[in-house]
C-alpha positions in Angstrom: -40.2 57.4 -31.5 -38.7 54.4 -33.5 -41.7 51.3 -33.4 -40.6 48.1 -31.1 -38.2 45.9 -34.0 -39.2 42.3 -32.8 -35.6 40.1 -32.1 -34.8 37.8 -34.8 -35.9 34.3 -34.2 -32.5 32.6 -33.5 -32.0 28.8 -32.5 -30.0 29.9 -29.0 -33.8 31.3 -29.0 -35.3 28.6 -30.2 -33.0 26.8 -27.7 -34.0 28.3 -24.7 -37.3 28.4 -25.2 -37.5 24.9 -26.3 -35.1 23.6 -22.5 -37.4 26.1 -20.8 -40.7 24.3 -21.7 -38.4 20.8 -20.8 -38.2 22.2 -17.5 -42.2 23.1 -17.1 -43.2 19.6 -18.7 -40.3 18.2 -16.0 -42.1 19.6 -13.6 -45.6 18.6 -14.2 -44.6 15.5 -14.8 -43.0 15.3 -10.9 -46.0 16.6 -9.8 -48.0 14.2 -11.5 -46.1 11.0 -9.4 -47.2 12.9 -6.3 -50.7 12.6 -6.8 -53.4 9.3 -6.9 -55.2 7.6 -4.5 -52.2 6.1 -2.2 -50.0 8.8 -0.5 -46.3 9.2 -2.1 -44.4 11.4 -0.6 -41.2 13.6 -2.3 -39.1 12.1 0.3 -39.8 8.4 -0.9 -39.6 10.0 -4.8 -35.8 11.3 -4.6 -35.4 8.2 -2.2 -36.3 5.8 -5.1 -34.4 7.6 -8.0 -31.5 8.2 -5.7 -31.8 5.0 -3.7 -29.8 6.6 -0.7 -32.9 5.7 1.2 -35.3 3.1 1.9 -38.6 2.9 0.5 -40.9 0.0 0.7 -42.0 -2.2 -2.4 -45.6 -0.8 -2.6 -44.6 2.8 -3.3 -41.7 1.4 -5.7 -44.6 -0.6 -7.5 -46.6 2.4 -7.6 -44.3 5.0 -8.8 -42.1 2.1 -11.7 -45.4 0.0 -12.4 -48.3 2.8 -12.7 -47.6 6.1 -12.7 -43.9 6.4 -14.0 -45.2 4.5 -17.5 -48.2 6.0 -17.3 -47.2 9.6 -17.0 -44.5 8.4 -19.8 -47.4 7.8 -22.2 -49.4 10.7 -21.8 -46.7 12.9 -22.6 -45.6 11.3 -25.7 -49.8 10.9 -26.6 -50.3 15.1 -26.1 -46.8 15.5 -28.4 -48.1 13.7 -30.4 -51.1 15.3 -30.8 -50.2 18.5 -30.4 -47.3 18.0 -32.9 -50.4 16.9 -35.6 -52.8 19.8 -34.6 -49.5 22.2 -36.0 -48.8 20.4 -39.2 -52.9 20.4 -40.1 -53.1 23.8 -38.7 -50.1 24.9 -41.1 -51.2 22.7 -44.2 -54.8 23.5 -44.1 -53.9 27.0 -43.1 -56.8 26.9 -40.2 -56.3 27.2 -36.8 -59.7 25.1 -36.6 -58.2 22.1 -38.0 -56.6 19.0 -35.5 -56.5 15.4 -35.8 -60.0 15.0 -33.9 -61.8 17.3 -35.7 -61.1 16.1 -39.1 -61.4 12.4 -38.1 -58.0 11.4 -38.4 -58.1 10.4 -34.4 -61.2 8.4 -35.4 -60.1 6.6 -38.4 -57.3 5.0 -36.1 -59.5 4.0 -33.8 -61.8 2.0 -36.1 -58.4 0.6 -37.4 -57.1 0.1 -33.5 -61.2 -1.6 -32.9 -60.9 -4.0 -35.7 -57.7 -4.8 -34.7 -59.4 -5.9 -31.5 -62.2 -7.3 -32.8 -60.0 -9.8 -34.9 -57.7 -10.6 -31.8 -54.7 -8.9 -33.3 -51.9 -8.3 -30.6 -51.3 -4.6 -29.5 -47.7 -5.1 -29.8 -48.0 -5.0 -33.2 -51.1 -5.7 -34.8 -53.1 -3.2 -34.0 -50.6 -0.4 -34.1 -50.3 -1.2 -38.1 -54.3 -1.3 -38.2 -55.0 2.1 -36.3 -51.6 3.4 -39.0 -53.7 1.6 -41.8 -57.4 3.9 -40.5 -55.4 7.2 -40.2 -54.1 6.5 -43.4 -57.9 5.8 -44.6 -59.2 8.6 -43.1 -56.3 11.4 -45.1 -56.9 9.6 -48.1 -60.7 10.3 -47.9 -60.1 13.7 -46.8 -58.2 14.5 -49.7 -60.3 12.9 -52.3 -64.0 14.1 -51.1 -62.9 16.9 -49.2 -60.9 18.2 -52.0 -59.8 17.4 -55.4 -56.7 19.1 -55.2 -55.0 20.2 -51.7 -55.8 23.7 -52.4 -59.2 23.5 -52.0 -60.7 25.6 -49.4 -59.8 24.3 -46.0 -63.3 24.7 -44.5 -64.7 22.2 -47.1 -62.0 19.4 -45.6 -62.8 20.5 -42.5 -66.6 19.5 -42.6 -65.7 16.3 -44.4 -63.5 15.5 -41.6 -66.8 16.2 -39.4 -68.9 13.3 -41.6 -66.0 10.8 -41.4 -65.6 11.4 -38.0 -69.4 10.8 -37.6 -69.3 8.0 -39.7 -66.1 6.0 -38.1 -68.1 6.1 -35.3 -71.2 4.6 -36.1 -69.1 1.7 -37.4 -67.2 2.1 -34.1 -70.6 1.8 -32.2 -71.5 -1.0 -34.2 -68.8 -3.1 -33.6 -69.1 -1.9 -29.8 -72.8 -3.2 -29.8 -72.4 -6.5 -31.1 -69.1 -7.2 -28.6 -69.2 -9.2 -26.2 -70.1 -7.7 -22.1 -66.5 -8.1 -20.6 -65.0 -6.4 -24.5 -67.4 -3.8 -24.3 -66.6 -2.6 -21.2 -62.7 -2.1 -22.0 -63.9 -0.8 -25.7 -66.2 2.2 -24.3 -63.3 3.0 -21.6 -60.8 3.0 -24.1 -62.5 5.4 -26.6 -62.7 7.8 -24.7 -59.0 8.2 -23.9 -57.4 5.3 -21.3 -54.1 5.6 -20.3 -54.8 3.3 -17.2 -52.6 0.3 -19.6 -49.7 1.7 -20.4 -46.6 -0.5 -20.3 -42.6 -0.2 -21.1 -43.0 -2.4 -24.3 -45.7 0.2 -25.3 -42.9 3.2 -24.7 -40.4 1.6 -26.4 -42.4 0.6 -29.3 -43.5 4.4 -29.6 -40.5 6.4 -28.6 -38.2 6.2 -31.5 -41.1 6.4 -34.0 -42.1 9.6 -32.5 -38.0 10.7 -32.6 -37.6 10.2 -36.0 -40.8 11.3 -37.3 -40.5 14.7 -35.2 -37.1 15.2 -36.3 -38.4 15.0 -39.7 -41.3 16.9 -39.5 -39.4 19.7 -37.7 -37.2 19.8 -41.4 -40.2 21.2 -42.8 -40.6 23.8 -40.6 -39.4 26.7 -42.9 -41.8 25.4 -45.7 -44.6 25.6 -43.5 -43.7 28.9 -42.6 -43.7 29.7 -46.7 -46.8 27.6 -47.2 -48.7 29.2 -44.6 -48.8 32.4 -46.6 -50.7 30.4 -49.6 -49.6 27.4 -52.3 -49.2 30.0 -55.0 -46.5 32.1 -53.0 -44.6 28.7 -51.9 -44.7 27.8 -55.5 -43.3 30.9 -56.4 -40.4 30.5 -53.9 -39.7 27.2 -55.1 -41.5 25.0 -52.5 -42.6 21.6 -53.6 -45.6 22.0 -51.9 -47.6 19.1 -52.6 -44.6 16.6 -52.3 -44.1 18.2 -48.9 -48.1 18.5 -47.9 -47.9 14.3 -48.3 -45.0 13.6 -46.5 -46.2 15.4 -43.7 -49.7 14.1 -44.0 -47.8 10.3 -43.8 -45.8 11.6 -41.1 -48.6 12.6 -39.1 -50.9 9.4 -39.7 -47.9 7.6 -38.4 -47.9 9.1 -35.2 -51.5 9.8 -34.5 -52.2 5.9 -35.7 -49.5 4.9 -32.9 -50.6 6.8 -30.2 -54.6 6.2 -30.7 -54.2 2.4 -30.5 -52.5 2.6 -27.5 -54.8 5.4 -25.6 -57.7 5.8 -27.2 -60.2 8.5 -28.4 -58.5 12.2 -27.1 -59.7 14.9 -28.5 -58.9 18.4 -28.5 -55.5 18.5 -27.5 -54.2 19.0 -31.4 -56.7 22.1 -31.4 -56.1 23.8 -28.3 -52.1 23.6 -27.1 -51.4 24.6 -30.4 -53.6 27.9 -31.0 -52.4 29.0 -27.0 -48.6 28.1 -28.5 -49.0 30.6 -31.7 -50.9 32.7 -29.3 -47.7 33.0 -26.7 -44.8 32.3 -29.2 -45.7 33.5 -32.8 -46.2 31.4 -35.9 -42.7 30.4 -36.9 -42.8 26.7 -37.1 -39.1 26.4 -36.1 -40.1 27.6 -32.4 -44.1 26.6 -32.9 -43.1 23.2 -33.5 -41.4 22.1 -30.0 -43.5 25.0 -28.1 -46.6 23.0 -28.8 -45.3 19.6 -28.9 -43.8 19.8 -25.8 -47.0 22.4 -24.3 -48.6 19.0 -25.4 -47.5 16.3 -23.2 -47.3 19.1 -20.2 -51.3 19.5 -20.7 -52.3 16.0 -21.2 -49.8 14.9 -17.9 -52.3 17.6 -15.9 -55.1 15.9 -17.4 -54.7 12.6 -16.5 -53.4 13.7 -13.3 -56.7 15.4 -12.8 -58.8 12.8 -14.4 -57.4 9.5 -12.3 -57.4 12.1 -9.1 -60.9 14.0 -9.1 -63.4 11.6 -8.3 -60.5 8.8 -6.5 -60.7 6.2 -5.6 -62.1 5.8 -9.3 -61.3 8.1 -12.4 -62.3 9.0 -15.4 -60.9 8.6 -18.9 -58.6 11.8 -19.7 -60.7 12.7 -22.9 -63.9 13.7 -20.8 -61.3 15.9 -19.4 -60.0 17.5 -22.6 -63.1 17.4 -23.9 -64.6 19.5 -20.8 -62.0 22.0 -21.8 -62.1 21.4 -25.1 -65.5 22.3 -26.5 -65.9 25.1 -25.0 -62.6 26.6 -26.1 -63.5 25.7 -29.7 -66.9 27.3 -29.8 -65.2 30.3 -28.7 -62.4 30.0 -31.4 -65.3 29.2 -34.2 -66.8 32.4 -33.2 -63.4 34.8 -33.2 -62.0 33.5 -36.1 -64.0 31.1 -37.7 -62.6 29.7 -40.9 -60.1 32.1 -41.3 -56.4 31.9 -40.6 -54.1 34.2 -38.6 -50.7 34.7 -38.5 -50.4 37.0 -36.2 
């Protein structure tokens, strides 16, 4: 009997896949505008996108004004994350490794808290200053973690545990000497609000995320090289450190926009994108919008859950995540510790 011969990965696969996780992320994302603490209905939904029939102003405020830019913003904050967990995952070649964990997510937030504490705006200034801490923390990563980017990845990996730690004893600092009606918004906001979210914010983000995913996504064949070790992809004519910093600048781009406008969220960059290699293999050319997209499905469901659980209050979406989140990384420590998989 002739062993099972896997089917080619083709992009009319890559394709389908990538519409079919559209449709699921669609559909959480409907869900999602059902749910909170006033009552919408799906009748008053297709009756406000279709307007063949009449809704009153409060659910119209409700669905345009909170939820609708709200649910907006979560997605493109779990892409985004997710889409960072791959690239780490890939260049560190550990499926231990996401923005969170190595401090990346913490570095933009002492950026994003500065930016606060000097009064910058956050249509602007203190999207550059959480870019700038991102940027801080890869640098610092790269330089006491590892001399060279070949250094073993579980070294980088607990040097992105001692930033982390140490970003947030600044962070707390900063927190402790604010004043009460700053603190409050500070402490909600670190741990992941998505309660503010706005149009400007959406389309401040959206075509930065675009272009920076398109980009990324170019790379995808490299990674797949990379992933097998630097020697190999040197061999097969990879520039692999050119490529390792472009997609490092890449990355703090994105994770520095999304963490000044939601906060501390961790976990998402470790978890959809191990469950995503789990279901759909390591090929970056599929892994890439599997995750990504896997991404701002799960965080929709989280805040969904998070604003919804204890209503009429909520919580901030990281608790959530980070409910799920531990425990799923203890368990992934355990099974494969440092060591990277490909199957």
């Amino acid at each position: 009997m002739n062993p099972t011969i896997k089917n080619p990965l083709t992009y009319s696969r890559v394709l389908f896949f990538s519409l079919t996780m559209c449709a699921v992320l669609l559909l959480v994302a409907a869900f999602s505008l059902l749910l909170g603490t006033a009552e919408i209905s799906p009748s008053q939904i297709m009756g406000l996108f279709s307007r063949n029939l009449p809704v009153d102003d409060s659910a119209r405020l409700i669905i345009f004004q909170i939820r609708l830019p709200r649910i907006i913003l979560a997605g493109f904050v779990g892409f985004s994350l997710s889409l960072g967990g791959v690239v780490f995952q890939a260049i560190l070649r550990n499926p231990l490794a996401d923005p969170f964990i190595l401090g990346v997510s913490s570095g933009s937030a002492f950026g994003a808290v500065l930016g606060i504490v000097f009064g910058l705006s956050f249509s602007l200034g203190i999207p550059v200053m959480s870019f700038v801490g991102a940027l801080l923390t890869i640098y610092l990563l790269m330089t006491i973690g590892a001399r060279k980017m070949g250094m073993e990845s579980s070294t980088i990996l607990l040097t992105g545990v001692v930033i982390n730690a140490f970003f947030g004893a600044i962070i707390m600092f900063f927190i402790s000497i604010a004043t009460d009606s700053t603190l409050h918004s500070m402490l909600y906001w670190l741990y992941g609000d998505l309660s503010q979210s706005r149009y400007s914010q959406l389309v401040f983000v959206a075509p930065i995320l675009i272009v920076a995913s398109i980009f990324l996504y170019s790379f995808s064949r490299h990674l797949n090289i990379m992933t097998a070790g630097d020697e190999t992809a040197l061999q097969l004519g990879v520039e692999v450190e050119t490529i390792k910093r472009i997609c490092l600048l890449l990355v703090s781009l994105i994770i520095g926009l999304v963490v000044a406008f939601s906060g501390l969220i961790g976990f998402v960059g470790l978890m959809v994108p191990h469950l995503a290699r789990m279901a759909f293999g390591s090929d970056h050319r599929l892994l890439f919008p599997m995750a990504s997209l896997g991404g701002a499905s799960f965080l929709i469901a989280a805040d969904t859950l998070a604003r919804t659980i204890i209503s009429p209050n909520e919580l901030p979406v990281g608790v959530i995540t980070a409910f799920l989140g531990a425990p799923f990384f203890i368990c992934l420590l355990r099974r494969k510790g440092s060591q990277w998989s490909r199957s």
